[in-house]
N, C-alpha and C positions, 0 to 999 in steps of 0.2 A: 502891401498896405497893412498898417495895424489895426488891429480891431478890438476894441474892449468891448470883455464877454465876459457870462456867467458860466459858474458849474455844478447842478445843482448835486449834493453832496448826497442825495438819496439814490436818484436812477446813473449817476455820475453823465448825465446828458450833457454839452456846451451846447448856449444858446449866445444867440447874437442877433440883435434888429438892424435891417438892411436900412427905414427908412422911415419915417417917424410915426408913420401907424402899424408897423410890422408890431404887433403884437405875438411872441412864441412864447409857447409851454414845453416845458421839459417833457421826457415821454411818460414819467410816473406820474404828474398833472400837481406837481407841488411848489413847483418852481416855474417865473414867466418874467421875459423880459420887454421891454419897449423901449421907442424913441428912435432908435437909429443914431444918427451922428448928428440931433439936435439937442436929444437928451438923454438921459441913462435912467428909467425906470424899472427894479426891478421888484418884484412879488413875490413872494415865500411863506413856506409853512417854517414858525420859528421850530420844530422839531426840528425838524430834518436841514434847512441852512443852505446857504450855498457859497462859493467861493468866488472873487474877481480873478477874470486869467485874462490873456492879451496872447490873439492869433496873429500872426502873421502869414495872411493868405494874398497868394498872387491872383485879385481882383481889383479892377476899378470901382471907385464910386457908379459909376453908369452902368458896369456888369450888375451889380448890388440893383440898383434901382427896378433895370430890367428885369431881373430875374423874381422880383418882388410885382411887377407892373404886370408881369405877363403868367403868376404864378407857377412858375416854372418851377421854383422850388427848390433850386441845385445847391441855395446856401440857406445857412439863418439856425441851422440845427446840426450837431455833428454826434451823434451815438455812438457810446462806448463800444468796443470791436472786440 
């Protein structure tokens, strides 16, 4: 499934909202994204910026939800390695 996501250019964190109130913040706390796959809002410090990227992760929409429902947690944030 594809996914449009941010990357915020300061901590180089990807974010991605599962589901319209997933609200995430990057891990340096200057970059946040929202909406899910109703809408794309995303928040920023204009210093620091962030860049549009596109995942391609082997999930369902319904994994996404769950994992949002049940704060499980397994997706919605990916930190640099």
């Amino acid at each position: 499934m594809k996914i449009q996501a941010i990357k915020c250019k300061g901590c180089q964190t990807t974010l991605f909202s599962r589901t319209r109130y997933d609200f995430r913040t990057c891990l340096c706390g200057k970059t946040s994204i929202d909406g899910g796959f109703d809408y794309l809002k995303a928040s920023f410090d204009s210093n620091i910026g962030f860049e549009n990227v596109e995942l391609e992760l082997d999930v369902t929409l319904e994994e996404l939800y769950r994992d949002w429902n049940t704060a499980e947690d397994k997706y919605g944030v990916i930190k640099k390695e």
